[in-house]
N, CA and C atoms as an extended XYZ file, in Angstrom:
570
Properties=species:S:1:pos:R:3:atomname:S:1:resname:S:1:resid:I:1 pbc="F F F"
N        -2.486       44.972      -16.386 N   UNK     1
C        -1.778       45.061      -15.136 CA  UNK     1
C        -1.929       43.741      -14.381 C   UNK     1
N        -1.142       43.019      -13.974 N   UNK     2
C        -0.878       41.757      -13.265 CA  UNK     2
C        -0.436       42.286      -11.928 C   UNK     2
N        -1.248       41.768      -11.013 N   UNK     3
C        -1.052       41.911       -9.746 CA  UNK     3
C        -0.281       40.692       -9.169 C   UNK     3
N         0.782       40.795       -8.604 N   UNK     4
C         1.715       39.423       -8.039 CA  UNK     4
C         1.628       39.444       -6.585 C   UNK     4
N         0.921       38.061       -6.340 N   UNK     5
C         0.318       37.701       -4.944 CA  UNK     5
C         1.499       36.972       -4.531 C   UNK     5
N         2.209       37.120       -3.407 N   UNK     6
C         3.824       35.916       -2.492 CA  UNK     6
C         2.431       35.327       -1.657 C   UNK     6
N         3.042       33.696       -1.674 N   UNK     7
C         2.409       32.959       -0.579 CA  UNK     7
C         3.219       32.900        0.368 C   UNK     7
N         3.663       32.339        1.533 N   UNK     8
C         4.472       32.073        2.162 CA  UNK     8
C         4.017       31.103        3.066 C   UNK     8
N         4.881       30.101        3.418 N   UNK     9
C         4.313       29.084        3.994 CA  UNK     9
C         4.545       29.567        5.348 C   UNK     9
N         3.162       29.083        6.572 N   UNK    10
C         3.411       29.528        7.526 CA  UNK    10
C         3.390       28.665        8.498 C   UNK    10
N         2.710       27.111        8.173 N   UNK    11
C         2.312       26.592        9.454 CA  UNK    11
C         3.385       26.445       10.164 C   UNK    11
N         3.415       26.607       11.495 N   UNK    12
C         4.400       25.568       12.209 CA  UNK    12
C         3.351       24.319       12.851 C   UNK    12
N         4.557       23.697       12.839 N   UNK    13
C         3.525       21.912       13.407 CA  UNK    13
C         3.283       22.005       14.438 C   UNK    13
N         4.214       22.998       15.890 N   UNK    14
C         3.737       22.796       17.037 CA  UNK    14
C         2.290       23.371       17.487 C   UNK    14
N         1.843       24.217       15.976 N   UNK    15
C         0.368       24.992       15.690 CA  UNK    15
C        -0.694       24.080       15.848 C   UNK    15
N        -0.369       23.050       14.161 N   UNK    16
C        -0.498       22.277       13.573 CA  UNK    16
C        -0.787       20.827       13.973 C   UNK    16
N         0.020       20.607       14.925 N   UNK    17
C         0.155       19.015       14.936 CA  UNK    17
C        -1.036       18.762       16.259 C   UNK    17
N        -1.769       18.117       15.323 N   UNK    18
C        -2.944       17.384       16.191 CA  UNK    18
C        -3.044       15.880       16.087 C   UNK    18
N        -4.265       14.954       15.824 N   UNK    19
C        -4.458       13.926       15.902 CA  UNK    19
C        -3.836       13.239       14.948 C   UNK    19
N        -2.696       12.093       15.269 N   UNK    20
C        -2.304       11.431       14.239 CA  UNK    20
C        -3.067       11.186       13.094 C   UNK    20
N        -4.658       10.798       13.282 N   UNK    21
C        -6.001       10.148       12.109 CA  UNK    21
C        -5.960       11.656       11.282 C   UNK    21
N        -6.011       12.902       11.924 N   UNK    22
C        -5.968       14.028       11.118 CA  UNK    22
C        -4.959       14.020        9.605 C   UNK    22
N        -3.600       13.563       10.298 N   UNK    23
C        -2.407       13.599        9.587 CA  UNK    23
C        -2.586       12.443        8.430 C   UNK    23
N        -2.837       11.561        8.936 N   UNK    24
C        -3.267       10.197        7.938 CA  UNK    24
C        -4.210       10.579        6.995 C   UNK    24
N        -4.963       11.480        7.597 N   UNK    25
C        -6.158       12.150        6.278 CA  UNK    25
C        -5.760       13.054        5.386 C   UNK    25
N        -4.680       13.444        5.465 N   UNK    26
C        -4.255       14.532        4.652 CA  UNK    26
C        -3.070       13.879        3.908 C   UNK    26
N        -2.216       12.696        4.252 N   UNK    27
C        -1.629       11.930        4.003 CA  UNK    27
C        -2.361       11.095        2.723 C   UNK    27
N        -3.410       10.571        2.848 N   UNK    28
C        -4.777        9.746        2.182 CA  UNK    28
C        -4.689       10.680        1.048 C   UNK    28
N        -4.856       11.812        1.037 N   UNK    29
C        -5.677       12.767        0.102 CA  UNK    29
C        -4.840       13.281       -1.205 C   UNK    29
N        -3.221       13.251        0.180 N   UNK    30
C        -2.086       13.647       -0.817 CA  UNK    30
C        -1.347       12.392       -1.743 C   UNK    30
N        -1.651       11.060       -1.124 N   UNK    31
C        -1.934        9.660       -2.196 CA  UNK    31
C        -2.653       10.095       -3.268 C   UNK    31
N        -4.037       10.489       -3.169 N   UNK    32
C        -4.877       10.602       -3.957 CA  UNK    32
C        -4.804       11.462       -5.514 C   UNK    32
N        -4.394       12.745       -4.523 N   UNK    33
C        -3.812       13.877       -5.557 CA  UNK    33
C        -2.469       13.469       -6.314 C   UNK    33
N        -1.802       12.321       -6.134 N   UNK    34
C        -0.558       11.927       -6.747 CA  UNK    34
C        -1.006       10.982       -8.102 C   UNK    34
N        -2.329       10.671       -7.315 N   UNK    35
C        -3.006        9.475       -8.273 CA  UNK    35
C        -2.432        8.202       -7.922 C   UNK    35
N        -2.199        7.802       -7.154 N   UNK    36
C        -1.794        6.423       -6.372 CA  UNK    36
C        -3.195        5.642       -6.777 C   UNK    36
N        -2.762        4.342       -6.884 N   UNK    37
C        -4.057        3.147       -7.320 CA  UNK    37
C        -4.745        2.969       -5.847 C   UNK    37
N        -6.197        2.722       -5.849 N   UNK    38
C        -6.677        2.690       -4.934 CA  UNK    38
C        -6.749        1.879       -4.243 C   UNK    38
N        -6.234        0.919       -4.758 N   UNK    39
C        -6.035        0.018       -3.910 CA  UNK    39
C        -4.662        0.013       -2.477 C   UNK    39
N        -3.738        1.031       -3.732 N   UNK    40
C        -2.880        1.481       -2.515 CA  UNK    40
C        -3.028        2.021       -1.370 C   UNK    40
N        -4.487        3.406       -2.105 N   UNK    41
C        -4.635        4.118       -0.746 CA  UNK    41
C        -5.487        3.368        0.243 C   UNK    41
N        -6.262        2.415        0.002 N   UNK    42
C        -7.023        1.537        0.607 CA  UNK    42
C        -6.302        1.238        1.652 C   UNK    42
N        -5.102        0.457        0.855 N   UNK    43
C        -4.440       -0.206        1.963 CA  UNK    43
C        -3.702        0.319        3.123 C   UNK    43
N        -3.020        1.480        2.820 N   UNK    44
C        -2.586        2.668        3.296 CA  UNK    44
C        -3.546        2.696        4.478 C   UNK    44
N        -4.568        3.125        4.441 N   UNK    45
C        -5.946        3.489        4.940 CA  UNK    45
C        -6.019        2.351        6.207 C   UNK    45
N        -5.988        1.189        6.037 N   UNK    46
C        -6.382        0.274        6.804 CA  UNK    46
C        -5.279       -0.183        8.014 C   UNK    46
N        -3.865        0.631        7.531 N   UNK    47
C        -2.619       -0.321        7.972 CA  UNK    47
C        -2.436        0.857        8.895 C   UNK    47
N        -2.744        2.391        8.755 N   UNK    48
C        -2.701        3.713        9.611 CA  UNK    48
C        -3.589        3.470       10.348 C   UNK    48
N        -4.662        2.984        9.962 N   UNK    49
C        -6.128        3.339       11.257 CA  UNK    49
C        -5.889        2.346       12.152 C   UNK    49
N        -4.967        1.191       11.769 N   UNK    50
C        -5.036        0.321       12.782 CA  UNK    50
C        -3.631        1.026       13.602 C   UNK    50
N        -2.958        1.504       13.022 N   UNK    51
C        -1.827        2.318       13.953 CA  UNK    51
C        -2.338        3.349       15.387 C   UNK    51
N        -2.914        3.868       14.125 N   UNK    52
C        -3.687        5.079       15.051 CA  UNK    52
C        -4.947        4.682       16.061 C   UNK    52
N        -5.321        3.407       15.931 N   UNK    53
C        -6.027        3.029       17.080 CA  UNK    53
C        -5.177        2.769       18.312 C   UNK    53
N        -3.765        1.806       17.804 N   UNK    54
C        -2.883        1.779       18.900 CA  UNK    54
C        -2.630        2.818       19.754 C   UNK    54
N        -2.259        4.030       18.964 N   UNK    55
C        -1.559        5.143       19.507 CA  UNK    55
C        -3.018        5.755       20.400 C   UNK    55
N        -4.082        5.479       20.092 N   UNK    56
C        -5.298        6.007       21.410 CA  UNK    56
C        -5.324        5.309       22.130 C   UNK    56
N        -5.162        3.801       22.278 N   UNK    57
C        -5.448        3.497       23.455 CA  UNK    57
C        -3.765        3.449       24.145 C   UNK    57
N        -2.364        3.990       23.642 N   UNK    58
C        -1.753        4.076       24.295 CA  UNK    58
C        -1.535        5.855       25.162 C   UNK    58
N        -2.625        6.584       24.656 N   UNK    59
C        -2.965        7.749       25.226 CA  UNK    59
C        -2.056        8.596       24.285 C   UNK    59
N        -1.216        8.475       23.033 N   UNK    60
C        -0.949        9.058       22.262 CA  UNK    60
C        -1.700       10.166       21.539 C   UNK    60
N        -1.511       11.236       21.267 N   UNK    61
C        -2.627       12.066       20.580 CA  UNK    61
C        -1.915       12.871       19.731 C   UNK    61
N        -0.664       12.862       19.650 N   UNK    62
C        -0.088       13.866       18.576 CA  UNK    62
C         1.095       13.013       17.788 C   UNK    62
N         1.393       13.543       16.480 N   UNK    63
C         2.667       12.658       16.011 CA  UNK    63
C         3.493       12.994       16.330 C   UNK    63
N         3.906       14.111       17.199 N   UNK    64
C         5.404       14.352       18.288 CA  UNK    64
C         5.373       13.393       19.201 C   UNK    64
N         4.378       12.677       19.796 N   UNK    65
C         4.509       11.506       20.866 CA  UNK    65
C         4.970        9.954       20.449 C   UNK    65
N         5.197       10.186       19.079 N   UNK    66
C         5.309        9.251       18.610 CA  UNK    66
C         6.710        8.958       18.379 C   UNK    66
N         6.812        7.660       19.659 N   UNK    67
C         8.902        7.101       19.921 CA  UNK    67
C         9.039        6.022       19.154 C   UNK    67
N        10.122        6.004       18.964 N   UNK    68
C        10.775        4.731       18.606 CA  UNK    68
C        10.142        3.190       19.113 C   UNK    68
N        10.162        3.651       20.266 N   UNK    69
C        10.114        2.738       21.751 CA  UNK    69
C         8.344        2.641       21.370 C   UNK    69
N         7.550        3.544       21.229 N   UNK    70
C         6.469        3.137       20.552 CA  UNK    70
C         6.033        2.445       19.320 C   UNK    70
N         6.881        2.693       18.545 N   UNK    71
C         6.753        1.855       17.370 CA  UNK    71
C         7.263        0.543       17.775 C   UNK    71
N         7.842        0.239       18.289 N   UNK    72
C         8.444       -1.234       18.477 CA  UNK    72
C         7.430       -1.618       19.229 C   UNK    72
N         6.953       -1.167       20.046 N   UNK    73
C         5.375       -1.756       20.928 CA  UNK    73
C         4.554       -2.312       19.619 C   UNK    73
N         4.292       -1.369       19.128 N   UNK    74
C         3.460       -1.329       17.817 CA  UNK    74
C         3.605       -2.650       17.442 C   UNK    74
N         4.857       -2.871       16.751 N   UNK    75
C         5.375       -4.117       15.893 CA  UNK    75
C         5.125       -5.338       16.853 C   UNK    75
N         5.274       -4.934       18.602 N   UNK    76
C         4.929       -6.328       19.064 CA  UNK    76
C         3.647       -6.687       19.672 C   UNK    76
N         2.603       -5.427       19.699 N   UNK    77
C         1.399       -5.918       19.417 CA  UNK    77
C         0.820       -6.777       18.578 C   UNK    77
N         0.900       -6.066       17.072 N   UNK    78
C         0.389       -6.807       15.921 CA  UNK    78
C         1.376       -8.524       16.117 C   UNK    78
N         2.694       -8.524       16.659 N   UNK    79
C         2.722       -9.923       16.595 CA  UNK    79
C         1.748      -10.886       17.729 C   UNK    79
N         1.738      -10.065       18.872 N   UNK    80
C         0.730      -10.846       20.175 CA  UNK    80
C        -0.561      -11.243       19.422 C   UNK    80
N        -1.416      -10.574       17.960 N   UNK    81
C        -2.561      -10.283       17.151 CA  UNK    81
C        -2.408      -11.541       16.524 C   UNK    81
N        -1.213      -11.885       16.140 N   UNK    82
C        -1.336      -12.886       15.275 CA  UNK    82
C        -0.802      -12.729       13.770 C   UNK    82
N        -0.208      -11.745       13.685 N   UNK    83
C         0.600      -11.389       12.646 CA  UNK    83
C         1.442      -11.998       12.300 C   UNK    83
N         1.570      -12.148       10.702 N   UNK    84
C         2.793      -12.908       10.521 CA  UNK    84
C         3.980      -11.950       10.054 C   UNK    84
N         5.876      -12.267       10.187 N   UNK    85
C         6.371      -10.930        9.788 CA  UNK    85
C         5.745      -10.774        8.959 C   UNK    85
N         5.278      -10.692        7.730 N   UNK    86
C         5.114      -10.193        6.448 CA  UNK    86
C         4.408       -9.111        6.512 C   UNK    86
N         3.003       -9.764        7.148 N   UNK    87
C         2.065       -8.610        7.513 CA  UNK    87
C         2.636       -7.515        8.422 C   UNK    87
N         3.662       -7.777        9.331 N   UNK    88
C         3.750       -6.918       10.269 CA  UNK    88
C         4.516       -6.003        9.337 C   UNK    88
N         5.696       -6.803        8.833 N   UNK    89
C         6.139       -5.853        7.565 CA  UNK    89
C         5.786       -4.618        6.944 C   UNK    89
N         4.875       -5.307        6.240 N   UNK    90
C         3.585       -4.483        5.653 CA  UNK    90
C         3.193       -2.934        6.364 C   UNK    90
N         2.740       -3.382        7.297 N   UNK    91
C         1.960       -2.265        8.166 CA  UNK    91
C         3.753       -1.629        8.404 C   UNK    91
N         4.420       -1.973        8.979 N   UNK    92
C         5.803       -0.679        8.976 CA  UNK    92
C         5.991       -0.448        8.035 C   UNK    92
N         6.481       -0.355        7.140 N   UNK    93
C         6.464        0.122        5.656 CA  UNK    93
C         5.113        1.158        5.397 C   UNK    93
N         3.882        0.878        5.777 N   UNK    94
C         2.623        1.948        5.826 CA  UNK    94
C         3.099        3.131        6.365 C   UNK    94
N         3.618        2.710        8.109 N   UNK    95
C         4.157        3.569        9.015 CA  UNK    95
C         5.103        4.444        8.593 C   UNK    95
N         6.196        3.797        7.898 N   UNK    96
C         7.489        4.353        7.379 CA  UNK    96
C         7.241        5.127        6.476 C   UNK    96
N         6.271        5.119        5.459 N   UNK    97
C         5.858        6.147        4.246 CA  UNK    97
C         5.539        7.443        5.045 C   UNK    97
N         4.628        6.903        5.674 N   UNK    98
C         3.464        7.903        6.120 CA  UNK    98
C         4.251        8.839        7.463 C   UNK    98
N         5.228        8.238        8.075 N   UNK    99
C         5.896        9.612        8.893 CA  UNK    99
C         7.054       10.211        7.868 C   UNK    99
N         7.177        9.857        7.254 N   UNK   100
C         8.847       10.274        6.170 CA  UNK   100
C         7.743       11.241        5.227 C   UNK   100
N         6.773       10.800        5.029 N   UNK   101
C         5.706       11.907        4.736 CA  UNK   101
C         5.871       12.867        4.945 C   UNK   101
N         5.044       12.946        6.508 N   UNK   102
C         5.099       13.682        7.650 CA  UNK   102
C         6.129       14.528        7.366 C   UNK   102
N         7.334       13.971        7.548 N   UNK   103
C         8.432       15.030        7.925 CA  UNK   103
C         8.754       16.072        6.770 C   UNK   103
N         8.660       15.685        5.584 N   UNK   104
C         9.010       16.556        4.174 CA  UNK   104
C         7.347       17.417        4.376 C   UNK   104
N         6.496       17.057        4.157 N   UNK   105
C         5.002       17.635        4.662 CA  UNK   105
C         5.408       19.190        5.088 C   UNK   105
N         5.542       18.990        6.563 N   UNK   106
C         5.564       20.047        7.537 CA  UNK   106
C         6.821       20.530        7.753 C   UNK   106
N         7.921       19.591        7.451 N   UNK   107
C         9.472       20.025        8.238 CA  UNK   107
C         9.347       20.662        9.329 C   UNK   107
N         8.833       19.425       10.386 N   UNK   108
C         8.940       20.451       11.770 CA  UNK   108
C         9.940       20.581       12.113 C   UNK   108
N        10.270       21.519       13.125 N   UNK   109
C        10.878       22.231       14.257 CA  UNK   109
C        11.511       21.237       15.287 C   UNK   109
N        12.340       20.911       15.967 N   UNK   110
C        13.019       19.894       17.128 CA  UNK   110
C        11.521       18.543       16.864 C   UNK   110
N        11.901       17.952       15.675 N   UNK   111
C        11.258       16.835       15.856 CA  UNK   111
C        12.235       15.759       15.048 C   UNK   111
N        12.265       14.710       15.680 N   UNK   112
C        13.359       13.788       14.596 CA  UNK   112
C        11.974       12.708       14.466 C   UNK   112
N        12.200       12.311       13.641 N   UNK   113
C        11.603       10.996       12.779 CA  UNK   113
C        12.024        9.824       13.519 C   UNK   113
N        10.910        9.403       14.158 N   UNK   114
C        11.226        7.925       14.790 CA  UNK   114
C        11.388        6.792       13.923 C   UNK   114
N        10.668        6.641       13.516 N   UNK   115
C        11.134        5.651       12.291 CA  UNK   115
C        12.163        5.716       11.676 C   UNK   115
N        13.200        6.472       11.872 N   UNK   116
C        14.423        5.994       11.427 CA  UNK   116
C        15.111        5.216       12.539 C   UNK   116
N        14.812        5.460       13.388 N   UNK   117
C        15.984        4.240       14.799 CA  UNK   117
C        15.073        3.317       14.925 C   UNK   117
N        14.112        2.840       14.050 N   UNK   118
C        13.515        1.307       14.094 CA  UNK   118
C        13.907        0.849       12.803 C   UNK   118
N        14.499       -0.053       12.929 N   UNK   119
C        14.956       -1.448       11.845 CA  UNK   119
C        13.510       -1.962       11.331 C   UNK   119
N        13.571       -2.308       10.200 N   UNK   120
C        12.521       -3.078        9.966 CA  UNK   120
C        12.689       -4.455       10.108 C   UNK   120
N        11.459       -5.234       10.479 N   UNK   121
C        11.588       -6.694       10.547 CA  UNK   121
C        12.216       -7.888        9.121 C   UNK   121
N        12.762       -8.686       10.156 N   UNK   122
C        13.452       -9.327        9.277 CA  UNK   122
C        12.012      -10.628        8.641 C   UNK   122
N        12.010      -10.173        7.437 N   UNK   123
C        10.850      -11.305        7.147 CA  UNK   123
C        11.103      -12.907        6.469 C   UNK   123
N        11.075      -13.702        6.596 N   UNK   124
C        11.820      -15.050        6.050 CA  UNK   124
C        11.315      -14.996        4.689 C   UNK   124
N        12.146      -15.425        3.558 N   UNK   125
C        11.563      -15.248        2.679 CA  UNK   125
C        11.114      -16.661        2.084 C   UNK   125
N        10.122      -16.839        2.369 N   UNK   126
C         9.513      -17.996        1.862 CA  UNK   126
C         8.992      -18.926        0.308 C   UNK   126
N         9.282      -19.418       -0.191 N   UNK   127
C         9.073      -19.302       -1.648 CA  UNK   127
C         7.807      -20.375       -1.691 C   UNK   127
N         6.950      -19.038       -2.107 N   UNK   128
C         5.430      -19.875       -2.885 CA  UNK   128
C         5.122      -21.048       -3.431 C   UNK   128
N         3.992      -22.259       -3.061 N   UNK   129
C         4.244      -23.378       -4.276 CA  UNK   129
C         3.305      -22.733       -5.444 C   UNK   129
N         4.054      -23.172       -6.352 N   UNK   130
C         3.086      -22.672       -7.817 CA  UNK   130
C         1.871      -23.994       -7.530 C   UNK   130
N         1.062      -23.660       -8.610 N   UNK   131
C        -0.004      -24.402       -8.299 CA  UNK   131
C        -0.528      -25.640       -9.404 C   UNK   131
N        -0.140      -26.678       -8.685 N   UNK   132
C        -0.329      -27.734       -9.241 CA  UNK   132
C        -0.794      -28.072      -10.521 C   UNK   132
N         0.027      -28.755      -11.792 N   UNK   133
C        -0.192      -28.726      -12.477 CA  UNK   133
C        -1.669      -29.121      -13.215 C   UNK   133
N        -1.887      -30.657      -11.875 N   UNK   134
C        -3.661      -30.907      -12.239 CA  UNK   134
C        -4.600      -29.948      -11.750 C   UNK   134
N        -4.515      -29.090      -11.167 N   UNK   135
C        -5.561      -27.601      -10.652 CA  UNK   135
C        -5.798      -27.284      -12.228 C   UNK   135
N        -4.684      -26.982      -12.223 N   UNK   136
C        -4.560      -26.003      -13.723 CA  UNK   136
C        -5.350      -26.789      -14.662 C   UNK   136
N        -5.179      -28.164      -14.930 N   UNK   137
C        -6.103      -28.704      -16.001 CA  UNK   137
C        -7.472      -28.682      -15.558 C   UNK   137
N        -7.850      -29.015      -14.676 N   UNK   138
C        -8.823      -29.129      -13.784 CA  UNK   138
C        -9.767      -27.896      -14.387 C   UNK   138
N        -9.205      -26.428      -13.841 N   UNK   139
C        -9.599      -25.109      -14.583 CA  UNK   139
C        -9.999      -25.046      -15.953 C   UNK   139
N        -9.142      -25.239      -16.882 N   UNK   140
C        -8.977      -25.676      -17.944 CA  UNK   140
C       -10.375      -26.584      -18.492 C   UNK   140
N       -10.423      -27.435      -17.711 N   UNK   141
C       -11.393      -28.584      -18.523 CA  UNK   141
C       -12.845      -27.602      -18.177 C   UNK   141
N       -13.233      -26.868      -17.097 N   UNK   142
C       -14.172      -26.478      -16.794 CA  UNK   142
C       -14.702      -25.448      -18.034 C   UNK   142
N       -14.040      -24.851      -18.595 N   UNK   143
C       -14.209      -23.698      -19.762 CA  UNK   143
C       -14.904      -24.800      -20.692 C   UNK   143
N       -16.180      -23.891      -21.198 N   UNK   144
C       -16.594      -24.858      -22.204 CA  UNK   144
C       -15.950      -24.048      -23.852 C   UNK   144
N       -15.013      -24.886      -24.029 N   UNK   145
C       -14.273      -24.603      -25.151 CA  UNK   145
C       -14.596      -24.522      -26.599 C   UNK   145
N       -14.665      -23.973      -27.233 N   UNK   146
C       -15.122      -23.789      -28.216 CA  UNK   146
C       -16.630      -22.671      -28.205 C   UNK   146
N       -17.243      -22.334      -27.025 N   UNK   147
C       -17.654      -21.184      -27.292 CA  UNK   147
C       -17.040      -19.746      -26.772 C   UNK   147
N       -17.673      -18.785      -27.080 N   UNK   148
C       -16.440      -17.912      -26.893 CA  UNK   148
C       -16.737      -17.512      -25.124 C   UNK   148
N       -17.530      -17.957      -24.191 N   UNK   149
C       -17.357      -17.382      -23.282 CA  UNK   149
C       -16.233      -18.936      -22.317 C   UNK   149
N       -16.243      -19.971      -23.119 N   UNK   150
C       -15.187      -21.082      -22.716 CA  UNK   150
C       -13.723      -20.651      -22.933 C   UNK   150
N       -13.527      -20.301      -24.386 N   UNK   151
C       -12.333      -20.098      -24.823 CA  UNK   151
C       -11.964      -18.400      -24.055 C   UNK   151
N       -12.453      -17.502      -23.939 N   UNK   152
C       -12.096      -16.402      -22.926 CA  UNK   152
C       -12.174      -16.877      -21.662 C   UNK   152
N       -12.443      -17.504      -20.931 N   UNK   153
C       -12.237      -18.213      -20.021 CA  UNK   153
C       -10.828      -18.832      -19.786 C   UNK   153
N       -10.487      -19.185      -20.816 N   UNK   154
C        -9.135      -20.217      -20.820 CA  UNK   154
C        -8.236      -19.098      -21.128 C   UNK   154
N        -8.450      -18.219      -21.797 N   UNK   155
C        -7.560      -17.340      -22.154 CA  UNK   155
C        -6.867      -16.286      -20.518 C   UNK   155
N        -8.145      -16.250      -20.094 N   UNK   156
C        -7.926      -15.195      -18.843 CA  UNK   156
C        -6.993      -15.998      -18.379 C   UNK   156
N        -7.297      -17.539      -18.049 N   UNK   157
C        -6.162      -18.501      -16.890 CA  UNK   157
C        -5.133      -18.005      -17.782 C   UNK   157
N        -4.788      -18.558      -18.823 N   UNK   158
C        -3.746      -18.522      -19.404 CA  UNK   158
C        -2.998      -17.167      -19.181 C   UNK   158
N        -3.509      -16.353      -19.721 N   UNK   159
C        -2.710      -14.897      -19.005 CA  UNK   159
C        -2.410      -14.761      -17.440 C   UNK   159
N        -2.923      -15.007      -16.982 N   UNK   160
C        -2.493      -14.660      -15.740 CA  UNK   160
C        -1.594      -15.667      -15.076 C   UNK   160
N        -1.474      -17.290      -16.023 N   UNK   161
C        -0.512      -17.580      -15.244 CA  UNK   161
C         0.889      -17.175      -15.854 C   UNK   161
N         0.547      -17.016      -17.367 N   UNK   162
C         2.025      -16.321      -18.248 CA  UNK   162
C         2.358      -15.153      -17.534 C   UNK   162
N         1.341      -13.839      -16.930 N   UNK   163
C         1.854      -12.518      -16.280 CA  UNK   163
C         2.000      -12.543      -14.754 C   UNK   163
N         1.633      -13.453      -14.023 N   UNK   164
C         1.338      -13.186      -12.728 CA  UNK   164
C         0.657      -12.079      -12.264 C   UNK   164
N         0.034      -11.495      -13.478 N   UNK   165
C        -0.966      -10.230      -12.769 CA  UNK   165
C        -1.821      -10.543      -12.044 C   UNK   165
N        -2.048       -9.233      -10.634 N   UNK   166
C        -3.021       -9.533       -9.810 CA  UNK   166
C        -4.449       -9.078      -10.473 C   UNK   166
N        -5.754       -9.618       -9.904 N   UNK   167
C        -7.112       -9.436      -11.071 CA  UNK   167
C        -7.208       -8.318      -11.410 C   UNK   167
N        -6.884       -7.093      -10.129 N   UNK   168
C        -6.936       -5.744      -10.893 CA  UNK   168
C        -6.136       -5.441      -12.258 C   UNK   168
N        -4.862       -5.841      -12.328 N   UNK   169
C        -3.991       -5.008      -12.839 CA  UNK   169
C        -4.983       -6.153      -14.342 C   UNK   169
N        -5.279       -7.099      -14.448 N   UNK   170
C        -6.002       -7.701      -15.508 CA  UNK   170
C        -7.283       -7.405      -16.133 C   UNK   170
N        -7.385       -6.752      -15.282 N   UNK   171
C        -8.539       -5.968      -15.392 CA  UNK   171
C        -8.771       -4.609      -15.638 C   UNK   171
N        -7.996       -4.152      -15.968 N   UNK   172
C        -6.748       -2.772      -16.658 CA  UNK   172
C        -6.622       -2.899      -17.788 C   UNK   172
N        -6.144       -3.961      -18.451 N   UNK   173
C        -5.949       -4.187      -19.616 CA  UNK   173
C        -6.790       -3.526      -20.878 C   UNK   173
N        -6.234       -2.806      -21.804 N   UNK   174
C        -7.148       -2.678      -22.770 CA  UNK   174
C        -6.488       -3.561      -23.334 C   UNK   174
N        -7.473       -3.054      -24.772 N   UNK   175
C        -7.283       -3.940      -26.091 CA  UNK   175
C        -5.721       -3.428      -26.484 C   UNK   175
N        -5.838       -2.412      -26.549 N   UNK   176
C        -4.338       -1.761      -27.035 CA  UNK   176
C        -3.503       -2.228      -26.630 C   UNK   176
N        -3.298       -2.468      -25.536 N   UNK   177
C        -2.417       -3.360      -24.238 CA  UNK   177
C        -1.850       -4.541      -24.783 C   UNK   177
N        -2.801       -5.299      -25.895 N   UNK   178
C        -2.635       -6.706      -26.284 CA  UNK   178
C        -2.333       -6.771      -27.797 C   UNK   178
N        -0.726       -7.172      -28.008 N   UNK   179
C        -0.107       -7.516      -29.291 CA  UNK   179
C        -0.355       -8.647      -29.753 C   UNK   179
N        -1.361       -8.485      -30.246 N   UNK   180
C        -1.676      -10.474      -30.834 CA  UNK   180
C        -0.596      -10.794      -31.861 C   UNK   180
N        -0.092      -10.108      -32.732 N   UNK   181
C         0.971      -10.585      -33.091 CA  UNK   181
C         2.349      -11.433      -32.519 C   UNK   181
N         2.253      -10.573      -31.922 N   UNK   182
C         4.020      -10.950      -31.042 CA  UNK   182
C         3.091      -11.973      -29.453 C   UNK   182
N         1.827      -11.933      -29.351 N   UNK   183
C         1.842      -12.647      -27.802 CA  UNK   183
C         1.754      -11.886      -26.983 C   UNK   183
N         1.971      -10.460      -27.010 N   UNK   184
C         2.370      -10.001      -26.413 CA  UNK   184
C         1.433       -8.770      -25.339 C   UNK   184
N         1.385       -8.825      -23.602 N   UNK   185
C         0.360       -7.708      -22.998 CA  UNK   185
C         1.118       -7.099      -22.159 C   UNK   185
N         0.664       -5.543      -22.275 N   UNK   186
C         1.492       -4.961      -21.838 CA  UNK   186
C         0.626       -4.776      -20.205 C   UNK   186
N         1.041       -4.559      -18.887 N   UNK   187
C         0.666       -4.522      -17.668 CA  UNK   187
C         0.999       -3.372      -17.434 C   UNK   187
N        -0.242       -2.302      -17.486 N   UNK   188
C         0.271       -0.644      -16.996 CA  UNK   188
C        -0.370       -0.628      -15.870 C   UNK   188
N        -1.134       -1.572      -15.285 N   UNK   189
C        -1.483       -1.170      -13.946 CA  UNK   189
C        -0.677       -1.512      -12.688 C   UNK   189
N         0.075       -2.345      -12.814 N   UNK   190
C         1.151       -2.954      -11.466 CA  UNK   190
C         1.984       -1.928      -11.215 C   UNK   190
């Protein structure tokens, strides 16, 4: 005999909705449970708490208080901070996940999503200098070559300037990962 239990979802948010840092924690957790790299949720982590500090000292305490007209404060704090767009970027895009979250989350009741009537910043797109070809030898000459902790040495530069992987995602790498035949590594962590 199988007994069949109905759940039914009940919260409402106007129950529900408490401290933005609350929401960010459950936000954090539901990164987690997706299996997001930790470095994501890290960052996640750092780009909300600095939100959510704003929103206390602007006497904010719930994510229904949270306007448009506040977020754009937001964006021109962090520039008064010293932000550059990119970074400020950054942190809206945190913002933008994390209430679009929010809203599929809970589907509240008479609440619209502020973050949709804020534009995101326009960021210049700047193009990187690669890095000098004498650095690179420079690196290079330092490996003492011919033993194997020289020649893995040279090998790591070498990969990473052929993949542009960041150290984590190089650091991911198995053996399997690497087709010595063909040259070839595969990057499953980016």
């Amino acid at each position: 005999m199988f007994i069949k239990i109905e759940v039914q979802k009940t919260l409402s948010v106007s129950i529900v909705d408490v401290y933005p840092l609350t929401w960010v924690e459950a936000f954090l957790m539901d990164c987690h449970a997706r299996n997001l790299a930790m470095g994501t949720i890290q960052y996640y982590r750092k780009n909300l708490a600095q939100f959510c500090d704003f929103c206390d000292a602007q006497l904010v305490k719930t994510i229904c208080e949270i306007t448009p007209h506040l977020i754009r404060q937001y964006l021109l704090y962090l520039e008064e901070k010293g932000n550059n767009p990119g970074g400020r970027h950054a942190k809206f895009r945190s913002l933008r996940t994390f209430l679009n979250w929010y809203e599929i989350e809970t589907k509240p009741d008479n609440w619209k999503n502020p973050i949709r009537e804020v534009k995101p910043l326009i960021v210049p797109q700047e193009p990187l200098e690669p890095i000098p070809d004498e650095d690179i030898e420079k690196m290079l000459k330092e490996c003492d070559r011919g033993k194997f902790t020289g020649d893995r040495d040279a090998a790591i530069i070498y990969i990473l300037l052929d993949t542009g992987a960041r150290a984590e995602e190089f650091l991911s790498i198995a053996l399997t990962d690497v087709n010595q035949a063909l040259g070839d590594v595969l990057i499953r962590a980016g």
